[in-house]
C-alpha positions as CSV (number, residue, x, y, z in Angstrom):
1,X,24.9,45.4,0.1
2,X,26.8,44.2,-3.0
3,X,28.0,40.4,-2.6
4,X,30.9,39.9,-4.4
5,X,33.4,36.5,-4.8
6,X,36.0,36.8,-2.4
7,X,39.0,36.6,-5.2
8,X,37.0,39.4,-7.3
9,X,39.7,42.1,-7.7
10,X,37.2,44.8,-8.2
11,X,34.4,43.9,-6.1
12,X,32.0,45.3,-8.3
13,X,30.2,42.0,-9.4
14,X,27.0,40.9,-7.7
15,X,26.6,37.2,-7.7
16,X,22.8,37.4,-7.5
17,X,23.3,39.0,-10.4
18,X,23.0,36.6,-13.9
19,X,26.4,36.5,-15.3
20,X,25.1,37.0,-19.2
21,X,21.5,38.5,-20.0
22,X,18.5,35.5,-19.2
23,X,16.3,34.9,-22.6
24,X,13.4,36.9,-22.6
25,X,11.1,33.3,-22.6
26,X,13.1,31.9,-19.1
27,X,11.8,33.6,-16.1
28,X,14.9,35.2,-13.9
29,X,14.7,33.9,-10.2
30,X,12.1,35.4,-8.0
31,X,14.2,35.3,-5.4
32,X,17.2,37.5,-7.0
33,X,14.2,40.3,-7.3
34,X,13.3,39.8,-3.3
35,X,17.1,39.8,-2.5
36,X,17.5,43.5,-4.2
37,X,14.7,45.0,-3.3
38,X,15.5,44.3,0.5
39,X,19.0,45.6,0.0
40,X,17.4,48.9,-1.4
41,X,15.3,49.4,1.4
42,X,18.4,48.4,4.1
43,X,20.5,51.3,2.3
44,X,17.9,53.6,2.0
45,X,17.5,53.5,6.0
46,X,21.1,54.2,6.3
47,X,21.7,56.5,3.7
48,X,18.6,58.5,5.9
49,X,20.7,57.9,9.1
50,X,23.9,59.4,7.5
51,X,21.5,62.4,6.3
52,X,20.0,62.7,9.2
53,X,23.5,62.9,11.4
54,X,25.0,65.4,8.7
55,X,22.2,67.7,9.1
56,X,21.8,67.3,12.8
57,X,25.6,68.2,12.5
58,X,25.1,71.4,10.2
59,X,22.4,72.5,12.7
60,X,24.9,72.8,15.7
61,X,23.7,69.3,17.3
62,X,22.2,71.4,20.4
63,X,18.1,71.2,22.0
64,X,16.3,68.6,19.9
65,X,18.7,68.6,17.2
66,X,20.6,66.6,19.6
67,X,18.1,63.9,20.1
68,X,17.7,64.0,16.2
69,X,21.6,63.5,16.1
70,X,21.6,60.7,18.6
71,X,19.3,58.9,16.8
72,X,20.9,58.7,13.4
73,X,24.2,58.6,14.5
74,X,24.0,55.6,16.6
75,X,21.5,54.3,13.5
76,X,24.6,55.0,11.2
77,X,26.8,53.4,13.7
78,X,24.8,50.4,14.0
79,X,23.5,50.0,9.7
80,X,27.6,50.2,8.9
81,X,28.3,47.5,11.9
82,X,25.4,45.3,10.8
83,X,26.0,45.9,6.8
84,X,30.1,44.8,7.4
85,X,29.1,41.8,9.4
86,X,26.7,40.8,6.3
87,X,29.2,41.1,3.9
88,X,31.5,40.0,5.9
89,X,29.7,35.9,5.6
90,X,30.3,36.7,1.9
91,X,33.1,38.4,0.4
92,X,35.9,40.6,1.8
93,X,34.1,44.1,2.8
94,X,35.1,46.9,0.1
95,X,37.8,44.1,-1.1
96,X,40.1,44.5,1.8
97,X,41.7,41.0,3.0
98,X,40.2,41.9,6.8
99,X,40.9,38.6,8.8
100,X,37.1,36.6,9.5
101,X,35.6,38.0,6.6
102,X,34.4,36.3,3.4
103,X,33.6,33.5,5.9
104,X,32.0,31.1,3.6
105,X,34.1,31.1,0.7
106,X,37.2,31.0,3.2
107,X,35.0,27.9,5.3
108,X,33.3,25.9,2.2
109,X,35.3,23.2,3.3
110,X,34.6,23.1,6.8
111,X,30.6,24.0,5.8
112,X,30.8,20.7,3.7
113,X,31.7,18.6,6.1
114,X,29.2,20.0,9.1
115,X,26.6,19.6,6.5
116,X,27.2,16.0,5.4
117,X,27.6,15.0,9.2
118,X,24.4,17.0,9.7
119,X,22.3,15.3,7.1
120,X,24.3,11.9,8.2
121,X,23.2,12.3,12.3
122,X,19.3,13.9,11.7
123,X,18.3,12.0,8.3
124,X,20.5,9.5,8.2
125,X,20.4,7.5,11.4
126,X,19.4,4.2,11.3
127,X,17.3,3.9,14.5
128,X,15.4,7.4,12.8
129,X,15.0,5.7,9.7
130,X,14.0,2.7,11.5
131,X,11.3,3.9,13.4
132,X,9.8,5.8,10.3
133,X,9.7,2.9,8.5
134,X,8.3,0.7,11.1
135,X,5.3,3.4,11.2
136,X,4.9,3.2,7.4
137,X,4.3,-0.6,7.9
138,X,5.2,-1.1,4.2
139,X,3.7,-4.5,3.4
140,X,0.3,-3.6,4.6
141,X,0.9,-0.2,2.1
142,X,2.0,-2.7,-0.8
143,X,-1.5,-4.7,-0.8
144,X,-3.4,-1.8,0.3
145,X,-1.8,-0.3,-3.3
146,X,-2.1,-3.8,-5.3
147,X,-5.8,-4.3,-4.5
148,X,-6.6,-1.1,-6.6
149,X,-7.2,-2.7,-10.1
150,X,-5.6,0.5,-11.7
151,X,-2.1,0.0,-10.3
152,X,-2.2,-3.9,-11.1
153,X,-2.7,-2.4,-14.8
154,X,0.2,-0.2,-14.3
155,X,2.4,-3.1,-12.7
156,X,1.6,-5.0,-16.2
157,X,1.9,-2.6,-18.5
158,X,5.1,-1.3,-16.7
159,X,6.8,-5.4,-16.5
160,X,5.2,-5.3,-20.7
161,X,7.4,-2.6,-21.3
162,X,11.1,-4.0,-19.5
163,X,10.0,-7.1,-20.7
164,X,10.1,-5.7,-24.4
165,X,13.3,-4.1,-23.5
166,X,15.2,-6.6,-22.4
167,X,14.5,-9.1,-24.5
168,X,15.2,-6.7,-27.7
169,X,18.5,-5.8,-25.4
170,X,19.1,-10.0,-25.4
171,X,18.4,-10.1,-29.1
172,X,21.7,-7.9,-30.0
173,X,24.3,-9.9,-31.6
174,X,26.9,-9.0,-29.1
175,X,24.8,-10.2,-26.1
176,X,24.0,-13.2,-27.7
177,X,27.5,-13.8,-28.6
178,X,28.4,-13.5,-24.8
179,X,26.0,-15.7,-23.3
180,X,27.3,-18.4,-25.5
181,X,30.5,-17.6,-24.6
182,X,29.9,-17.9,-20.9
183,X,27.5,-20.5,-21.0
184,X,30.2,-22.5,-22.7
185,X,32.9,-21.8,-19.9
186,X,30.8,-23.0,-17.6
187,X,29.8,-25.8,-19.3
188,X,33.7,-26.5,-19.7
189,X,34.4,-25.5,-16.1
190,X,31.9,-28.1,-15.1
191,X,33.1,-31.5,-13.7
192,X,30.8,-33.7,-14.9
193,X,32.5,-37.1,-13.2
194,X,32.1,-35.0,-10.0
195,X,28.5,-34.0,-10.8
196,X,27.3,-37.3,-12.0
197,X,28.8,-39.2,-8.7
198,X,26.8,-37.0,-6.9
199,X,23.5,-37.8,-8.8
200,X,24.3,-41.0,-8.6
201,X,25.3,-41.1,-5.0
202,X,21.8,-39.9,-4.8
203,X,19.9,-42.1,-6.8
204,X,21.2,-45.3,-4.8
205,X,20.1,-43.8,-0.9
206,X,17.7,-45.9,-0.4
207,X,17.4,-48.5,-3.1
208,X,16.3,-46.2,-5.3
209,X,18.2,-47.3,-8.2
210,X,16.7,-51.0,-7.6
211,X,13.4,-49.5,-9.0
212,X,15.2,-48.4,-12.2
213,X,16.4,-52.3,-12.7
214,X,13.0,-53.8,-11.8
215,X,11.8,-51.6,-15.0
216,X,14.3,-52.9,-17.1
217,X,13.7,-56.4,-16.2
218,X,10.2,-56.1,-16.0
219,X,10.6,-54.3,-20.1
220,X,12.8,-57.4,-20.7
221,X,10.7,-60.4,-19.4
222,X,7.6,-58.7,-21.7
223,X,9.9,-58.4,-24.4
224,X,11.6,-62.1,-24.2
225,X,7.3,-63.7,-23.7
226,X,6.4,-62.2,-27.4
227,X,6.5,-64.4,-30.3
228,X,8.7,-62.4,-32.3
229,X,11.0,-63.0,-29.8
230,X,11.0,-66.9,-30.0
231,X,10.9,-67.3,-33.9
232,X,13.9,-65.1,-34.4
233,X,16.0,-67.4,-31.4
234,X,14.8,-70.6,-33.6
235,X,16.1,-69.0,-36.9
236,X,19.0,-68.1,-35.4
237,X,19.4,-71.8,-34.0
238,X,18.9,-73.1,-37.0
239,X,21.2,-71.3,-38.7
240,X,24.2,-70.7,-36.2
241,X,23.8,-75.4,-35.8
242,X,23.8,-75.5,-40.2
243,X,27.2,-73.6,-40.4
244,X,28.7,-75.0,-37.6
245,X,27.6,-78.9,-37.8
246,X,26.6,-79.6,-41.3
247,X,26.5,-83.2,-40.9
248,X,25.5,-83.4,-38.4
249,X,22.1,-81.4,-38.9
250,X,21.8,-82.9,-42.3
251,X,21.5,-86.4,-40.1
252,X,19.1,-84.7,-37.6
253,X,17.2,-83.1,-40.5
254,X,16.6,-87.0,-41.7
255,X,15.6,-88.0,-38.6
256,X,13.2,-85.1,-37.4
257,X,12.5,-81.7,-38.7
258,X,15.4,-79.7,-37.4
259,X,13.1,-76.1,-37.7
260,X,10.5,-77.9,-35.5
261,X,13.1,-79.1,-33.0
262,X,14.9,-75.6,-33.1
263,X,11.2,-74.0,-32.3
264,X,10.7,-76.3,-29.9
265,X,13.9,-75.5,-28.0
266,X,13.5,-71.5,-28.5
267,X,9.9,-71.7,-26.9
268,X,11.7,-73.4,-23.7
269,X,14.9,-70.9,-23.8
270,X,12.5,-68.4,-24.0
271,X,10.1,-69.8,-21.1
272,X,13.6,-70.5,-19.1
273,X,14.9,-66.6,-19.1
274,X,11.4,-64.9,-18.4
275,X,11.3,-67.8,-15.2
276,X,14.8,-66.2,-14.1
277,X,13.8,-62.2,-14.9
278,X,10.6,-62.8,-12.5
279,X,12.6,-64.8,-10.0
280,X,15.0,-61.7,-10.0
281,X,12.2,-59.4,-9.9
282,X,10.4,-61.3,-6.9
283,X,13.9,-61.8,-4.6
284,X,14.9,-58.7,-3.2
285,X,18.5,-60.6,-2.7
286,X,18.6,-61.9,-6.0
287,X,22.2,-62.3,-7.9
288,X,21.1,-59.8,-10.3
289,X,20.5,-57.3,-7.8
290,X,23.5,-57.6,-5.6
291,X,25.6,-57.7,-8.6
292,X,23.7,-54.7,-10.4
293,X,24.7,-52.9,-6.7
294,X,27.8,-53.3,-7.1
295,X,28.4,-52.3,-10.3
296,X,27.0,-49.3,-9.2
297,X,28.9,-48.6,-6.4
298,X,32.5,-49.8,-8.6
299,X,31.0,-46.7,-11.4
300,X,30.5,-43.9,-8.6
301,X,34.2,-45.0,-7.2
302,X,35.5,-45.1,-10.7
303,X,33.9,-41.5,-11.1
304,X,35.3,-40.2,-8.2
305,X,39.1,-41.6,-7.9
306,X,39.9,-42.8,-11.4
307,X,41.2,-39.6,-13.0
308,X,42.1,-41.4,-16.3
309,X,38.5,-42.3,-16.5
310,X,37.3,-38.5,-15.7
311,X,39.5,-36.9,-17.6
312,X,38.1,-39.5,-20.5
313,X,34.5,-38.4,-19.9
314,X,35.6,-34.3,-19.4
315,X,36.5,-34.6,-22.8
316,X,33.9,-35.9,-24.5
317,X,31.5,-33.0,-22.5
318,X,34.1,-30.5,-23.6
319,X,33.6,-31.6,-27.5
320,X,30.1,-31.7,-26.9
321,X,29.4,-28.7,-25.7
322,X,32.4,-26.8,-28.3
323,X,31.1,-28.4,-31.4
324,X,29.1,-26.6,-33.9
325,X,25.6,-28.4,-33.9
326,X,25.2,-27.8,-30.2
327,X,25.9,-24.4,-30.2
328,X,23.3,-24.1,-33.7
329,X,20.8,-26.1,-31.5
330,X,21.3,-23.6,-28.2
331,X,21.1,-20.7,-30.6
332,X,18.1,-21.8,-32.6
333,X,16.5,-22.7,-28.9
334,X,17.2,-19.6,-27.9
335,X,15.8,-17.8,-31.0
336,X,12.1,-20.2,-30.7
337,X,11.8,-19.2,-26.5
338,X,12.4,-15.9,-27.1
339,X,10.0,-15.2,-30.4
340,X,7.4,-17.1,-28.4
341,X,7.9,-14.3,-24.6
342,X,7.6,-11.6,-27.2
343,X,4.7,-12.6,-29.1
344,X,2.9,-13.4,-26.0
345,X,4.1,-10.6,-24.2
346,X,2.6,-8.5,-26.7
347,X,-0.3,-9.7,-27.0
348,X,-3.1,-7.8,-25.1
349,X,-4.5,-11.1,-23.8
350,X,-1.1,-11.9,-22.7
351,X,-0.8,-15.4,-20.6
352,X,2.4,-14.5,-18.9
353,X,1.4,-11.0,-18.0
354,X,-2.5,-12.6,-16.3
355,X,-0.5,-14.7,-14.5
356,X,1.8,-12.0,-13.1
357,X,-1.5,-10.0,-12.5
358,X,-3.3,-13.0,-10.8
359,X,-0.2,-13.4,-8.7
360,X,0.1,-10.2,-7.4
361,X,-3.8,-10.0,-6.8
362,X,-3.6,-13.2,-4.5
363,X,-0.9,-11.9,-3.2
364,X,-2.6,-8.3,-1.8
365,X,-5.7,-10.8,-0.7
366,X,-3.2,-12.1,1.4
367,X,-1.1,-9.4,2.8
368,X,-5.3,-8.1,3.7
369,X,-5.8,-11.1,5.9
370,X,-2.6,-13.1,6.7
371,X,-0.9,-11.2,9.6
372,X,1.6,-13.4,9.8
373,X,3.2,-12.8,6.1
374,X,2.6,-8.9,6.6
375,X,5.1,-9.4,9.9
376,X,7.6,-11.5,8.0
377,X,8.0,-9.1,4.9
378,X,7.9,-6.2,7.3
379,X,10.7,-7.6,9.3
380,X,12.3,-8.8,5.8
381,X,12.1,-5.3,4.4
382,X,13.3,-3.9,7.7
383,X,16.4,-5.7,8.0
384,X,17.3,-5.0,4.7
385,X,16.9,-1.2,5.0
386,X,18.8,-1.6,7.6
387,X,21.8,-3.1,6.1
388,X,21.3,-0.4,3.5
389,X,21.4,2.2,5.5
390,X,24.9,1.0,7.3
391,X,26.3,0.9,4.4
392,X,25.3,3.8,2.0
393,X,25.1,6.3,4.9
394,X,28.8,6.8,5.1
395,X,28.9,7.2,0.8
396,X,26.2,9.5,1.0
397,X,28.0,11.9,3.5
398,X,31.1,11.7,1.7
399,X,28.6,12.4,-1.5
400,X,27.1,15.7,0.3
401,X,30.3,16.9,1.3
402,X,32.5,16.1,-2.3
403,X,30.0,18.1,-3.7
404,X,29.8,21.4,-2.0
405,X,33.3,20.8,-1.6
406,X,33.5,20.7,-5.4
407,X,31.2,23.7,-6.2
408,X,32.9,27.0,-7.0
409,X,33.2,29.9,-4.5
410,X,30.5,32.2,-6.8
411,X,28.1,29.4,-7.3
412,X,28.2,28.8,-3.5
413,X,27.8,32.4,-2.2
414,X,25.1,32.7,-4.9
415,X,23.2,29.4,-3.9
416,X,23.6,30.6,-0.2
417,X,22.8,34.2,-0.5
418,X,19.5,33.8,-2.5
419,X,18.5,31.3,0.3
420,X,19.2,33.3,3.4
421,X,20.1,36.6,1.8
422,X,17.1,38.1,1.6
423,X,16.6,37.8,5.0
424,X,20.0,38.8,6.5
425,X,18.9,42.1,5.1
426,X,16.6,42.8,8.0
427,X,19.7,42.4,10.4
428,X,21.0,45.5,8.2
429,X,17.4,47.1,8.7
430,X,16.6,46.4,12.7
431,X,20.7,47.5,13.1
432,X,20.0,50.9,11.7
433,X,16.8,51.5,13.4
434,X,17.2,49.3,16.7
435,X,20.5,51.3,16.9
436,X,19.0,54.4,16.7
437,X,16.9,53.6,19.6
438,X,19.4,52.6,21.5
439,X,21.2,56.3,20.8
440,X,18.3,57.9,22.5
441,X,18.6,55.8,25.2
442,X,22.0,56.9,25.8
443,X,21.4,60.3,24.9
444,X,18.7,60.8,27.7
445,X,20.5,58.7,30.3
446,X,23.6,61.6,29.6
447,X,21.1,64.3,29.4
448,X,19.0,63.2,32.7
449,X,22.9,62.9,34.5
450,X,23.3,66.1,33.6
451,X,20.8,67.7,35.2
């Protein structure tokens, strides 16, 4: 049999043929061999049946001649029926446009589809998939692989080498260029009133923020007890009462020492505002405090409703973050964090990749003894594939069936017929001879009614 494309005009070319000579060095097909030498031997059986009936024929067809031409005429009759409906799945028999032949070429369409729905409905099918997976139990299979110290190697040298990549990938000017861009939108999409209102609103659940004054006051009562403190009040005294009331000091002066009196008075001021920071410090309903509360409150309202005010601050974190120092400073950050992953990356003594290789060891000790964690990444995993499955099964069925769709009639006879072809050869084979069997059959039947 000689398969030919169903739009050959000639149908004389062989599709398991190679359409220009194969290089000595690249092996041809083993198949393609097979596929011939099986068409030999099915036309050399018929050829012997079509002998066999002509001579039969010359030899007047009477005594055992006409067994002989029973046999290979109904072994004619059945090779020719067997070889048309062969060629027939392939190409138009002898080139005539016989309706139902060249079935595949004429069906690739309708093959494409029952193929994807096939491989969609038997390997595709979630509740198939499921179940296999389920059997596979793939957490306990992931520590059961991460306990052998050869694959925690490969895991580290394999997360070395992306590493490497991506950050030489980051390092490109371009990239870099367009993180800054879009960490800068962000920055400059960013509310910041909004945000800080928040943080604040935060801060204050609870009294929280009375701990922040209570350091201040507590930083300011240590600060106003030091002598430094006092001798700078009395100079200033001194001096603020000498511009102010000349003659009045110069009278004092005569009197007493106005820098002793000045010291004197300092030491008390000073003695007199650490009393009232640790009597604010001590009352929990202290004016300090209810006032500091509610200028709190009056700044996380102002954040939130004065837009004057927020559009004030939204400025000045849009020319912060557009000026030229901060982006310098981002960039030079950058530069320092990402020298620092590569150098230690690597290094063969790497910290980032022990810890990764200490992580994923605890973590197959785990999975080995925690039931519990193997059941929740199972059932993680699980639901995931799932959701997978729903939603590539339908793109992978359209993917089968676009691409046979897409082949060419030649490439998918040829694909088809070096699969099955070989073997659709011994239905030319068991025609011819199973044929002639069944013409002896019916020879004796008409010979034994005869009698």
């Amino acid at each position: 049999m000689s398969v030919v494309h169903s739009s050959d005009p000639h149908g004389d070319r062989d599709p398991t043929e190679p359409d220009q000579p194969a290089p000595a060095s690249v092996p041809l097909d083993t198949r393609i061999a097979e596929l011939q030498r099986m068409k030999r031997i099915a036309l050399g059986c018929l050829v012997l049946a079509l002998i066999g009936l002509a001579v039969s024929i010359a030899m007047g067809g009477r005594g055992g001649w006409g067994w002989f031409k029973a046999f290979c005429e109904a072994a004619a009759v059945g090779g020719l029926a067997d070889w048309f409906a062969v060629v027939a799945l392939f190409r138009h028999p002898l080139g005539l446009p016989i309706p139902h032949t060249a079935l595949i070429p004429q069906g690739k369409h309708r093959i494409a589809d029952s193929l994807a729905g096939f491989v969609r409905d038997n390997f595709l099918h979630p509740d198939a998939l499921m179940k296999k997976l389920a059997l596979f139990n793939p957490a306990e299979r992931l520590g059961q692989w991460l306990r052998a110290p050869e694959n925690l190697v490969k895991v580290s040298g394999s997360a070395r080498a992306i590493a490497l990549e991506a950050m030489s990938f980051l390092n490109e000017q371009a990239v870099r260029r367009g993180i800054g861009e879009f960490l800068a939108g962000r920055a400059l999409a960013w509310n910041a009133t909004a945000t800080a209102a928040s943080v604040l609103d935060v801060l204050t659940q609870g009294g929280r923020h009375q701990a922040v004054l209570d350091g201040a006051l507590e930083k300011l009562r240590d600060y106003l007890a030091t002598p430094e403190v006092r001798t700078l009040v009395a100079a200033r005294l001194v001096k603020f009462s000498r511009q102010q009331w000349p003659k009045v000091t110069s009278v004092v002066d005569a009197i007493s020492n106005v820098d002793k009196m000045a010291d004197s008075l300092s030491d008390r001021l000073a003695l007199q505002l650490v009393d009232e920071v640790k009597d604010a410090l001590a009352q929990p309903d202290h004016s300090v405090r209810r006032q500091f509360d509610e200028w709190v409150r009056e700044f996380i309202d102002r954040l939130r409703h004065d837009e004057a005010f927020a559009r004030d601050v939204n400025l000045i974190k849009d020319r912060v973050v557009q000026s030229d120092d901060v982006r310098h400073y981002l960039d030079s950050v950058w530069t320092e964090v990402r020298c620092s992953i590569e150098a230690d990356i690597a290094r063969d003594d790497s910290a980032l990749l022990r810890h990764l290789t200490r992580s994923l060891s605890a973590l197959a000790d785990r999975l080995g003894r925690d039931e519990s964690l193997v059941a929740a990444i199972n059932e993680h995993v699980m639901s995931t594939a799932s959701s997978l499955v729903q939603r590539m099964r339908s793109g992978i069925t359209d993917h089968i069936a676009a691409t046979v769709k897409s082949w060419d009639d030649r490439s998918l006879v040829r694909q088809i017929e070096l699969s099955v072809g070989r073997d659709l050869q011994f239905i030319r084979l068991n025609g011819t001879l199973v044929g002639g069997l069944i013409g002896l059959l019916l020879y004796a039947a008409s010979w034994w009614a005869e009698r």
